[in-house]
Z-matrix of the N, CA and C atoms (Angstrom, degrees):
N
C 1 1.439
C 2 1.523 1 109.09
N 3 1.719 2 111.67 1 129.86
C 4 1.363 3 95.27 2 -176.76
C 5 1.815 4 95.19 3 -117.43
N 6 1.634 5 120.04 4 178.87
C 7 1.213 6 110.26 5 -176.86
C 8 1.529 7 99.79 6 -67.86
N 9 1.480 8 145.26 7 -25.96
C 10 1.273 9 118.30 8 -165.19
C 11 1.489 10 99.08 9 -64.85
N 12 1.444 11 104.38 10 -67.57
C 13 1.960 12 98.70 11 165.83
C 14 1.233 13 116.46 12 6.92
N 15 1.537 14 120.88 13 -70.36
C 16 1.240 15 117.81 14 -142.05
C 17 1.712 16 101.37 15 -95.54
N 18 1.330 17 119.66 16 -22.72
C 19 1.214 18 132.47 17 175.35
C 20 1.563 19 124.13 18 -60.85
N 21 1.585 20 90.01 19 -46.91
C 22 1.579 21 112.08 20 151.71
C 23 1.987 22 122.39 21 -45.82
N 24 1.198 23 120.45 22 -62.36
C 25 0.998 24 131.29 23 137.92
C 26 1.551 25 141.97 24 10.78
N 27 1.487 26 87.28 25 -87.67
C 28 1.203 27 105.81 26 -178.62
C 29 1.770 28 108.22 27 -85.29
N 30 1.583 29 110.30 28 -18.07
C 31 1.904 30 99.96 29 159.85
C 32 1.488 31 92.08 30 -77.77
N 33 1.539 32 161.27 31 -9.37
C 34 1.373 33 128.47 32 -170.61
C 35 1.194 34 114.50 33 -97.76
N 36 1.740 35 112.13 34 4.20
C 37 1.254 36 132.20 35 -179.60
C 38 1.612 37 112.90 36 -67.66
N 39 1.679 38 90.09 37 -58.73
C 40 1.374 39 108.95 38 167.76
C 41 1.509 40 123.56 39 -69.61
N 42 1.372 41 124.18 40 -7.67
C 43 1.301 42 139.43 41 157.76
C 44 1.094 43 114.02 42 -76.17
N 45 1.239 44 117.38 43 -45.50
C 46 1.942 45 100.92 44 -169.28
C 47 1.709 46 108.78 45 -79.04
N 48 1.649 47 104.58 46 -24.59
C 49 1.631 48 105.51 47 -173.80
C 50 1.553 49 94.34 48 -71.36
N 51 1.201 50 136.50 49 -68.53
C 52 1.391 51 117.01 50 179.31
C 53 1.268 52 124.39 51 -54.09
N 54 1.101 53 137.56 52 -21.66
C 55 1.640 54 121.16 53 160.74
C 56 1.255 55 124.40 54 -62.59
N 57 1.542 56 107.70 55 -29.16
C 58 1.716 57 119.30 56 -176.28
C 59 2.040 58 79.68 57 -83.66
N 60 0.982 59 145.97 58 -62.71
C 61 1.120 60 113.90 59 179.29
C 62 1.516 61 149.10 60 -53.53
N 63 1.631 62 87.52 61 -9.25
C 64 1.698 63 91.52 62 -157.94
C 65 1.326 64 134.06 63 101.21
N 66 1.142 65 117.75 64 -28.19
C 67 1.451 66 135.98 65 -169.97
C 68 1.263 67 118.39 66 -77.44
N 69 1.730 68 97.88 67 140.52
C 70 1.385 69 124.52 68 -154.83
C 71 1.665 70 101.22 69 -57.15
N 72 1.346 71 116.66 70 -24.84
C 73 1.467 72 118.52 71 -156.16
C 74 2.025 73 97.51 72 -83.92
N 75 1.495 74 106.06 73 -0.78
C 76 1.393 75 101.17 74 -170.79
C 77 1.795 76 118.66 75 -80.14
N 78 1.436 77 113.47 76 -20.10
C 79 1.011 78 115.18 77 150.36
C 80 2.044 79 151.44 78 -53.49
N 81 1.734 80 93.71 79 -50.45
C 82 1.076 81 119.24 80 159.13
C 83 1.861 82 88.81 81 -40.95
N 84 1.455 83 114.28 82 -81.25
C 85 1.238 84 120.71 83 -167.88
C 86 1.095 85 144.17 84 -31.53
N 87 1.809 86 90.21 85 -28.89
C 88 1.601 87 108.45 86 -174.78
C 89 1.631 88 108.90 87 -101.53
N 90 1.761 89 121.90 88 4.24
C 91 0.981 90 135.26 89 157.53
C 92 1.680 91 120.44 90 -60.26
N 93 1.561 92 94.74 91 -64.02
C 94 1.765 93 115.64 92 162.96
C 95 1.268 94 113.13 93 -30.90
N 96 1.688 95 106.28 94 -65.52
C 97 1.657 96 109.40 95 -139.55
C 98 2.098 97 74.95 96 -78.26
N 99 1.179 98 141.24 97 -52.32
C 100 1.714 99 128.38 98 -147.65
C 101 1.291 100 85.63 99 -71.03
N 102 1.492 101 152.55 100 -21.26
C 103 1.066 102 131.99 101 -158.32
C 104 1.411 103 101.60 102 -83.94
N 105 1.824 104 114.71 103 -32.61
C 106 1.319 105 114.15 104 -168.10
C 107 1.730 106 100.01 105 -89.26
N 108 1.543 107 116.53 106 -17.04
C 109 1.384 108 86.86 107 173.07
C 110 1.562 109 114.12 108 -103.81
N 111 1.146 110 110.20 109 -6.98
C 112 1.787 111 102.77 110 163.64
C 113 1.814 112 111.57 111 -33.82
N 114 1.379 113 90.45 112 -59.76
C 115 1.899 114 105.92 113 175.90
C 116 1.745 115 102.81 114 -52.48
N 117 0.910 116 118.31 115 -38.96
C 118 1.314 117 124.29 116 -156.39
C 119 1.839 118 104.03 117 -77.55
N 120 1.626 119 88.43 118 -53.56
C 121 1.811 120 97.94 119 167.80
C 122 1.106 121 129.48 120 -56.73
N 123 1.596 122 115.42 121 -56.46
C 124 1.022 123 129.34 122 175.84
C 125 2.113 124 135.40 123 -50.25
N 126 1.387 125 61.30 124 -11.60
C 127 2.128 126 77.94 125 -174.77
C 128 1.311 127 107.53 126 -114.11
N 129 1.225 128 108.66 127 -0.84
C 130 1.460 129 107.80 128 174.99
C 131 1.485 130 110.95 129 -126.87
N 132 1.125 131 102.56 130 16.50
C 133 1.724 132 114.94 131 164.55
C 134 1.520 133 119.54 132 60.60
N 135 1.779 134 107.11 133 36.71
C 136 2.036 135 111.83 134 158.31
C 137 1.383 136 87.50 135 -102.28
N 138 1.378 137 123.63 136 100.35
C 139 1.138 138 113.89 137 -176.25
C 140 1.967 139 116.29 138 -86.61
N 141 1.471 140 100.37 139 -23.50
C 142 1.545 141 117.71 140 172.58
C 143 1.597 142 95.80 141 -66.97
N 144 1.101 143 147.66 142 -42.82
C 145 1.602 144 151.06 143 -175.94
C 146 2.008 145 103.54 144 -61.57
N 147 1.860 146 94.57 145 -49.82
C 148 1.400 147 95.17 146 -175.17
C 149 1.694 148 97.01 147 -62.60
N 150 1.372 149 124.51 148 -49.42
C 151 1.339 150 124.11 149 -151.92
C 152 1.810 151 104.74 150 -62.22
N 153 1.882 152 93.54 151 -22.97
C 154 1.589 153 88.69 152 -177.05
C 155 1.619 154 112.24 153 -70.10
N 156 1.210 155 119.91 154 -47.20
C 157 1.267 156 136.95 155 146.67
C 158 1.849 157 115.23 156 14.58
N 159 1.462 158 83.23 157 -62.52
C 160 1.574 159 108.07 158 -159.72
C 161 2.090 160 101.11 159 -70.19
N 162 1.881 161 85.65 160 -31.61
C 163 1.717 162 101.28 161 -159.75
C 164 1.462 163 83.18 162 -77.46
N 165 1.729 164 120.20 163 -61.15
C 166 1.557 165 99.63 164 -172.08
C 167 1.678 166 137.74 165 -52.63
N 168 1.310 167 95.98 166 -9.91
C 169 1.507 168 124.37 167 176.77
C 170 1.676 169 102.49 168 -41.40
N 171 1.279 170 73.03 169 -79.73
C 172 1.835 171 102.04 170 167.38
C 173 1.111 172 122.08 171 -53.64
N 174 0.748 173 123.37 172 -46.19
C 175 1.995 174 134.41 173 -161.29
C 176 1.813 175 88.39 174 -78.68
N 177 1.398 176 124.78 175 -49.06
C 178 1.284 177 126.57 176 -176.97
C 179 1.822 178 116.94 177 -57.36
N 180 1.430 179 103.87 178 -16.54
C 181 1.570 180 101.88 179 -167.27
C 182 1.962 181 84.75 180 -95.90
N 183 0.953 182 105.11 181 -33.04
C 184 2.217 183 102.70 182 174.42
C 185 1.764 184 101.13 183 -73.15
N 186 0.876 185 113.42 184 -38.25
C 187 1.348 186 122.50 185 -168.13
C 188 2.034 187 88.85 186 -56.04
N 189 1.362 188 109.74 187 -78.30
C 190 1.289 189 119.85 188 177.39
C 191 0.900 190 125.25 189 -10.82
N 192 1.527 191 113.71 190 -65.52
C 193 1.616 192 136.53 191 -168.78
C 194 1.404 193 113.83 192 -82.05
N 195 1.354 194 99.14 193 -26.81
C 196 1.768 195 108.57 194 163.51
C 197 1.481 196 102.16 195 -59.07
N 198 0.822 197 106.96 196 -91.56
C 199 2.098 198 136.20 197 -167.36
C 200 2.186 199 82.62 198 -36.46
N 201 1.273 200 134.98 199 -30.62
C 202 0.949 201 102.66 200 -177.61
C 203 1.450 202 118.53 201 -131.17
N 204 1.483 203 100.93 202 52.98
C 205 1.458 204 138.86 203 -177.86
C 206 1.668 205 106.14 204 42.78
N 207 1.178 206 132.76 205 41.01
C 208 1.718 207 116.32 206 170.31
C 209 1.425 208 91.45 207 -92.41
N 210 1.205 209 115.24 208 -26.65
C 211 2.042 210 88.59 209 -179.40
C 212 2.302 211 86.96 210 -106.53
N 213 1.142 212 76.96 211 120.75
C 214 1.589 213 78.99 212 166.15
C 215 1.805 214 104.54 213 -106.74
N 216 1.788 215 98.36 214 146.87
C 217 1.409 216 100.64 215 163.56
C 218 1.539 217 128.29 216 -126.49
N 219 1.815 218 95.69 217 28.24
C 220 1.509 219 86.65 218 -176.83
C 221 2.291 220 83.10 219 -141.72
N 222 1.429 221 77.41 220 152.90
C 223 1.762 222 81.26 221 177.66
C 224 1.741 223 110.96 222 -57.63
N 225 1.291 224 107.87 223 -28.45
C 226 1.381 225 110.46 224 -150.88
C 227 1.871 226 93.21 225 -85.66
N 228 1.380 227 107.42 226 -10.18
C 229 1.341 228 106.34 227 -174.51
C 230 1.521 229 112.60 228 -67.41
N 231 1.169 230 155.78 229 129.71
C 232 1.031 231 157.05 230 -168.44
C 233 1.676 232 126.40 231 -129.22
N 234 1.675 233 111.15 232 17.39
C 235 1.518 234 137.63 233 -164.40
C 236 1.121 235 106.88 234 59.23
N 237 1.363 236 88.83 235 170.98
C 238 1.512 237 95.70 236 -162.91
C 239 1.291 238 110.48 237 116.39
N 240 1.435 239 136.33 238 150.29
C 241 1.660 240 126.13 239 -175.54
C 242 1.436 241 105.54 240 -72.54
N 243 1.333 242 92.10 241 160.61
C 244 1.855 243 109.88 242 -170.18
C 245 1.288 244 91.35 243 -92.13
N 246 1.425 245 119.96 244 119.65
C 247 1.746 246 141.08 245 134.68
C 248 1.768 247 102.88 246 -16.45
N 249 1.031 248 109.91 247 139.84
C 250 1.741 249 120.50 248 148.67
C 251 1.289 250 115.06 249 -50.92
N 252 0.904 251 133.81 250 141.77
C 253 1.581 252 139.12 251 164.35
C 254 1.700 253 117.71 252 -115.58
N 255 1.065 254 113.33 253 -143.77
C 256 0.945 255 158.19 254 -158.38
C 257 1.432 256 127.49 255 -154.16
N 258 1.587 257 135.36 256 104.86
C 259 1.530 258 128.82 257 169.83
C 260 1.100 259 99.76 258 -58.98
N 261 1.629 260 102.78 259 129.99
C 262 1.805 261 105.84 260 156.29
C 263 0.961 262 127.13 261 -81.78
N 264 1.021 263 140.96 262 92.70
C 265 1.580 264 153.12 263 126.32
C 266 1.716 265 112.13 264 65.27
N 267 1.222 266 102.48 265 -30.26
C 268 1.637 267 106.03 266 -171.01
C 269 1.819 268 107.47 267 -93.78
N 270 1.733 269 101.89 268 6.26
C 271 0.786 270 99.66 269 -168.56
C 272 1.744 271 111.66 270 -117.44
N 273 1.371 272 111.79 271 13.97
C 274 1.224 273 114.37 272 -171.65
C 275 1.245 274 122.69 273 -107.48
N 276 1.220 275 120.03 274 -22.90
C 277 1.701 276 121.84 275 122.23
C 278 1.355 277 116.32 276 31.94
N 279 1.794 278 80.41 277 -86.36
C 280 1.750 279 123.20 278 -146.61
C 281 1.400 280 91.95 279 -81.02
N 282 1.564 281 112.52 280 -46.18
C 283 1.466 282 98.56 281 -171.38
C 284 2.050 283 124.53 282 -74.41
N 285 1.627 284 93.63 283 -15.89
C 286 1.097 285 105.15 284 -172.53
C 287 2.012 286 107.78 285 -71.37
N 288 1.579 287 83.60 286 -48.39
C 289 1.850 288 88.47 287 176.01
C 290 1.637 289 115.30 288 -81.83
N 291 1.034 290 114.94 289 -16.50
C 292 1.955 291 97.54 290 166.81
C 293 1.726 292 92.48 291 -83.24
N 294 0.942 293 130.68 292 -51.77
C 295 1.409 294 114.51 293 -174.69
C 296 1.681 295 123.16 294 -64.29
N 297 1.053 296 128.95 295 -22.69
C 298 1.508 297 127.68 296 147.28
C 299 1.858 298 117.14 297 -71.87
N 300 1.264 299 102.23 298 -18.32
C 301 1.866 300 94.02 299 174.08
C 302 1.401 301 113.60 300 -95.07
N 303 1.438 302 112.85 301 -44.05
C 304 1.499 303 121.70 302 159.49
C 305 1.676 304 111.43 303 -31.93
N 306 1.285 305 104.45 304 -73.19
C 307 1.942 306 105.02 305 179.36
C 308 1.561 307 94.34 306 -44.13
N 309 1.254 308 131.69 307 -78.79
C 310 1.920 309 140.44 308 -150.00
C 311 1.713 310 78.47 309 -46.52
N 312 1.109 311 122.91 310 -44.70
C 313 1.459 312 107.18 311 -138.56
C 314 1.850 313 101.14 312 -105.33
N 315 1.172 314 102.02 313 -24.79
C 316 2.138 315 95.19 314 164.41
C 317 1.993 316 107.11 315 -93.27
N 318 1.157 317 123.10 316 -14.19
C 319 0.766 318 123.42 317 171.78
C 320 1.790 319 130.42 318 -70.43
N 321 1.789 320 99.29 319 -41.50
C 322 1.035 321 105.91 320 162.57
C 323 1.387 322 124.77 321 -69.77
N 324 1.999 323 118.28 322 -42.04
C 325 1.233 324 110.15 323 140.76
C 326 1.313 325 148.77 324 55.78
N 327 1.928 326 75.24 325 -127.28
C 328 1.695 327 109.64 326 177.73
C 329 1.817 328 96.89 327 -77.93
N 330 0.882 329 117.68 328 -25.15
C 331 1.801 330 106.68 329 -172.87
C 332 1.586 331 92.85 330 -74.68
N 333 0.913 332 129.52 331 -39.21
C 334 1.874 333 130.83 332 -173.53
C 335 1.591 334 110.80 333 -58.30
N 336 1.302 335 96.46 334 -52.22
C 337 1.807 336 113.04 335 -165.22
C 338 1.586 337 88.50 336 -79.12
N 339 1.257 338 124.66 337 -28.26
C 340 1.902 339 119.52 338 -175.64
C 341 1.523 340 101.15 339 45.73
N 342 1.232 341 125.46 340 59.53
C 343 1.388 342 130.62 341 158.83
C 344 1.516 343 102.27 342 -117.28
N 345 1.319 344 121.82 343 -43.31
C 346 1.890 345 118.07 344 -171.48
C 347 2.070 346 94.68 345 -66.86
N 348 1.688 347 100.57 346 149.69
C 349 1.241 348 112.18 347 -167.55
C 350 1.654 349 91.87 348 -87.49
N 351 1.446 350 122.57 349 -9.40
C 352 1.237 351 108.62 350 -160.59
C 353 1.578 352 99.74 351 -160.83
N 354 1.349 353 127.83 352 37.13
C 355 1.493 354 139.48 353 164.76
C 356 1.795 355 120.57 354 4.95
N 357 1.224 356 109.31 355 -46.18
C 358 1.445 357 108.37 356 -162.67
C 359 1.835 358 77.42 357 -92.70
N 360 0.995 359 129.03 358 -75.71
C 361 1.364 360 130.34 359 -152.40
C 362 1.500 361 95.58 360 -44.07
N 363 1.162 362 130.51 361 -80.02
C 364 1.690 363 140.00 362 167.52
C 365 1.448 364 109.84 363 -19.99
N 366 1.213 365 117.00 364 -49.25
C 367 1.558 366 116.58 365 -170.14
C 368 2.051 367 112.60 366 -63.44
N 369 1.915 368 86.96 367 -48.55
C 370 1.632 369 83.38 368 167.56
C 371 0.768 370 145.92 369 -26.90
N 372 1.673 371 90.44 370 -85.34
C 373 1.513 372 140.13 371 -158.03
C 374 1.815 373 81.18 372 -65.75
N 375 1.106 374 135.99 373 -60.39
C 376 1.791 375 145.54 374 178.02
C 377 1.397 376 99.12 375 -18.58
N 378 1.535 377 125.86 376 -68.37
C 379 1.145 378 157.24 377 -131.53
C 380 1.449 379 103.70 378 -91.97
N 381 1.351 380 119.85 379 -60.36
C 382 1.565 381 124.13 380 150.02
C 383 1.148 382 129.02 381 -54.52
N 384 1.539 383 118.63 382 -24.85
C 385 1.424 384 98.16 383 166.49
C 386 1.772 385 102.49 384 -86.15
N 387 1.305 386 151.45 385 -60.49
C 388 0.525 387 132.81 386 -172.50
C 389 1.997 388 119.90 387 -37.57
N 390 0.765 389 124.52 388 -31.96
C 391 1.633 390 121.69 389 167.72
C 392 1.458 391 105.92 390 -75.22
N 393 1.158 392 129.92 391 -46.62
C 394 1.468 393 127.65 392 -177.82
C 395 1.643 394 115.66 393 -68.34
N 396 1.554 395 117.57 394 -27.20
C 397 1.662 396 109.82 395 152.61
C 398 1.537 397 123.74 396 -72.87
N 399 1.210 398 117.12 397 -10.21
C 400 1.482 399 108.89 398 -178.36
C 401 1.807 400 100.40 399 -87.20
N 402 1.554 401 110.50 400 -40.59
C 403 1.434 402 122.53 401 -172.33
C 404 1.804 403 82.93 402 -60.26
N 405 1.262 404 137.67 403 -62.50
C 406 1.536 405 135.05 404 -143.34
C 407 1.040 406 114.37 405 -79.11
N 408 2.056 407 109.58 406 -5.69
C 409 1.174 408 113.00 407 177.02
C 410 1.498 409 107.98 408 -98.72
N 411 0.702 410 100.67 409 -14.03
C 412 2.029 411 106.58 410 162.14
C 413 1.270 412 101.86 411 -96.93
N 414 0.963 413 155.01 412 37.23
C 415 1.250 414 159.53 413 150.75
C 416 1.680 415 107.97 414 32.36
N 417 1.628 416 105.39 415 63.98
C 418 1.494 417 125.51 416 -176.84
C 419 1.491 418 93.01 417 -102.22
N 420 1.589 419 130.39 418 120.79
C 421 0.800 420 112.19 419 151.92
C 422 1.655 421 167.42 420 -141.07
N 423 1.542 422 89.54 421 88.69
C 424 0.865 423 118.73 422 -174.51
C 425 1.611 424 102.27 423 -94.15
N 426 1.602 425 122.07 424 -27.13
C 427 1.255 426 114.72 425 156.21
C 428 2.010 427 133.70 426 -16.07
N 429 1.592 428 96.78 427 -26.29
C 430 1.434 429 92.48 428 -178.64
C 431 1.665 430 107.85 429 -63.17
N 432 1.393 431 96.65 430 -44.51
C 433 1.690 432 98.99 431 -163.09
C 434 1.654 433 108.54 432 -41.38
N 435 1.612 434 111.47 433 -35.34
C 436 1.739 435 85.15 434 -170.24
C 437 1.512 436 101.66 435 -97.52
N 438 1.114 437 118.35 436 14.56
C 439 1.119 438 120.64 437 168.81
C 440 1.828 439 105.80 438 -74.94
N 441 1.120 440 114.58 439 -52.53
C 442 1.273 441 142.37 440 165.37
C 443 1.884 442 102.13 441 -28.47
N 444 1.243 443 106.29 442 -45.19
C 445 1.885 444 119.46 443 -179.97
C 446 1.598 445 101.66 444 -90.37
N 447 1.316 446 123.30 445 -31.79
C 448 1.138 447 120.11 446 -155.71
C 449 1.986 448 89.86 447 -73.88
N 450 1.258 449 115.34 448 -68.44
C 451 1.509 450 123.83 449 -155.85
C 452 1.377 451 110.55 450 -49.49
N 453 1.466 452 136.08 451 -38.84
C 454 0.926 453 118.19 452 172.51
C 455 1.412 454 123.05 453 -90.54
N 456 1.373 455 126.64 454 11.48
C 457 1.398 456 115.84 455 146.75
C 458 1.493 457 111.37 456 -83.90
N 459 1.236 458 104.14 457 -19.64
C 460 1.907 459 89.98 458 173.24
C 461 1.224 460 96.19 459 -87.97
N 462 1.435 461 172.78 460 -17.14
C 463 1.253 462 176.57 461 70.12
C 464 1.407 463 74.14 462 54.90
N 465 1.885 464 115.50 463 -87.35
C 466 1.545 465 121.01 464 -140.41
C 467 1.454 466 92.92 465 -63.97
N 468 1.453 467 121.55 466 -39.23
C 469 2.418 468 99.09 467 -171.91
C 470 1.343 469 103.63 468 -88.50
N 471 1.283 470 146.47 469 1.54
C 472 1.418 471 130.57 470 136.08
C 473 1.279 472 123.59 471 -57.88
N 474 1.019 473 135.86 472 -49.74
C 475 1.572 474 143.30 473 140.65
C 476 0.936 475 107.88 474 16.55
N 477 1.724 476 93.19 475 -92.54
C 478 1.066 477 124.68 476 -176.99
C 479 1.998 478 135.39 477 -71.42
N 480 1.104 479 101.77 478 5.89
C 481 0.962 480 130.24 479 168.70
C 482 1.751 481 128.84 480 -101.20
N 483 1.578 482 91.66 481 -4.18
C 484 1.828 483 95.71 482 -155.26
C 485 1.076 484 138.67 483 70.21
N 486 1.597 485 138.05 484 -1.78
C 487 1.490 486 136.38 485 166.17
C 488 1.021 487 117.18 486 -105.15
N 489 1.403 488 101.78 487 107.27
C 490 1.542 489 134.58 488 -131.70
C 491 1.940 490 95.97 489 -105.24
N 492 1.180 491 96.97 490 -31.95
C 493 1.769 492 102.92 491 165.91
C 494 1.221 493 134.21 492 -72.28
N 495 1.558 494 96.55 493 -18.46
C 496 1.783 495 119.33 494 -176.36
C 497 1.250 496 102.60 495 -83.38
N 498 1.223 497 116.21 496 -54.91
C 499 1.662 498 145.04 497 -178.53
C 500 1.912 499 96.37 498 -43.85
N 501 1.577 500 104.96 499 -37.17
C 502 1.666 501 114.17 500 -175.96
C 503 1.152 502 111.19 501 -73.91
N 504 1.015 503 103.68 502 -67.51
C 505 1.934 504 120.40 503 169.46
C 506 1.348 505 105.56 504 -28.11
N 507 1.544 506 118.83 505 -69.43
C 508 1.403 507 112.92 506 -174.46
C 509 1.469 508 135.00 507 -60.26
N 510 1.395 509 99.52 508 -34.56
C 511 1.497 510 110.62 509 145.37
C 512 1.850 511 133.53 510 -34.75
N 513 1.222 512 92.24 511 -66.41
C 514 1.792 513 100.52 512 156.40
C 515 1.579 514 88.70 513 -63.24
N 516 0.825 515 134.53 514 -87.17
C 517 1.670 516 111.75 515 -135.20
C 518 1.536 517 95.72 516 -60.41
N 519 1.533 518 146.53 517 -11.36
C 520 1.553 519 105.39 518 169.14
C 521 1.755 520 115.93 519 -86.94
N 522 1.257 521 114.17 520 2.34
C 523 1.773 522 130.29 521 153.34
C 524 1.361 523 92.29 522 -34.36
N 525 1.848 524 117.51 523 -92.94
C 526 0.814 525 147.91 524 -162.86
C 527 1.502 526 101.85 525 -48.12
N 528 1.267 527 123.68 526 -27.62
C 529 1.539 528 104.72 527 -177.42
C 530 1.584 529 110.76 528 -106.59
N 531 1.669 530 128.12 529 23.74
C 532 1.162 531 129.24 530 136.29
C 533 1.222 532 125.54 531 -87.68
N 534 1.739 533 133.94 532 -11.51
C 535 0.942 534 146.99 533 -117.48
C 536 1.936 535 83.16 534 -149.07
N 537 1.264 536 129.42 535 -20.94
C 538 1.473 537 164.40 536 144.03
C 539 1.432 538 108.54 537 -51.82
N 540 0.858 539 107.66 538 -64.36
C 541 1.647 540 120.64 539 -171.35
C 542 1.749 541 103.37 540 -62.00
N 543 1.153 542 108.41 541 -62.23
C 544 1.311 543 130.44 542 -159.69
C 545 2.101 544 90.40 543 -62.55
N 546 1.002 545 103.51 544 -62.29
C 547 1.509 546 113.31 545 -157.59
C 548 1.806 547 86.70 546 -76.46
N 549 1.258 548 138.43 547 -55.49
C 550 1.541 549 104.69 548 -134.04
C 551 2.316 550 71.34 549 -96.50
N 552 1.077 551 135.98 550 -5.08
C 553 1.560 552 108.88 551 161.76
C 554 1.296 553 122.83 552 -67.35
N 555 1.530 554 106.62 553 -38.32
C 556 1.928 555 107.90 554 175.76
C 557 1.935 556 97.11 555 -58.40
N 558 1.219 557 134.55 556 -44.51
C 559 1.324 558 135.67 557 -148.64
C 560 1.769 559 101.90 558 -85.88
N 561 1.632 560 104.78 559 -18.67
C 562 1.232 561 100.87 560 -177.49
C 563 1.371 562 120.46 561 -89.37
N 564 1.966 563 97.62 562 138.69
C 565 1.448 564 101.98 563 -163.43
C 566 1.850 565 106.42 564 -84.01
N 567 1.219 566 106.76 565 10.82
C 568 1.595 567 92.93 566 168.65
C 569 1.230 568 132.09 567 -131.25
């Protein structure tokens, strides 16, 4: 464990409590915490995890402007922060088949290039988060559930990797993503 590790950490602390709240400050947060684990991934060789890193980077600055209505996507939206919802249904499909082609297809990948320390785990866990930031940026939430799949494969390649604080963190964050479930469905207005 080194101090960036733990520094890392202790911002995803403050990341997961504002997402389980809702709060505006969870973005800012989720800028911080991918920047510190891009570094974090990247040196410890999940390199599909670091690359996600790079995507939530990004995905967090749409995420923002979503959650605080400058990009609106519904007529009825009128600014102002976006309510929790509910995914509609026509959309799970879509999420079900990019997230089974995403895994086949970073999984196979990282096993080709033989640079990821742990290919299948990285390729997933990659693959779900990438669908679970687009879902969190519409603030659907049902987003916890693959969050719910995601943590303990990052649990098992921190592990297995030795960052033994990350491995902690993620632990709390699958707390937080029953504790997710429960709170943002009662809060959702659809």
């Amino acid at each position: 464990m080194n101090v960036f590790e733990i520094i890392g950490a202790i911002i995803g602390l403050f990341y997961i409590v504002s997402e389980y709240r809702a709060d505006r400050w969870f973005w800012p947060l989720c800028l911080l915490m991918s920047a510190f684990y891009a570094v974090i991934d990247f040196t410890n060789g999940i390199y599909a995890n670091g690359a996600i890193c790079v995507y939530n980077f990004v995905t967090a600055i749409y995420g923002m402007l979503v959650w605080r209505g400058v990009i609106q996507k519904r007529k009825e939206d009128h600014g102002g922060e976006r309510h929790i919802s509910s995914c509609p249904r026509r959309y799970w499909w879509q999420i079900i088949a990019v997230t089974v082609l995403l895994s086949a297809l970073l999984t196979w990948l990282l096993g080709y290039i033989k640079e990821s320390s742990y290919p299948l785990l990285d390729g997933i866990s990659s693959a779900l988060t990438i669908v679970g930031m687009v879902m969190l940026a519409h603030k659907w939430w049902q987003q916890w559930f693959l969050w719910m799949i995601v943590e303990p494969l990052m649990i098992a390649i921190f592990l297995l990797t030795g960052n033994y604080a990350s491995a902690a963190l993620y632990a709390v964050f699958e707390v937080f993503c029953i504790l997710g479930v429960i709170k943002w469905k009662r809060e959702s207005i659809s």
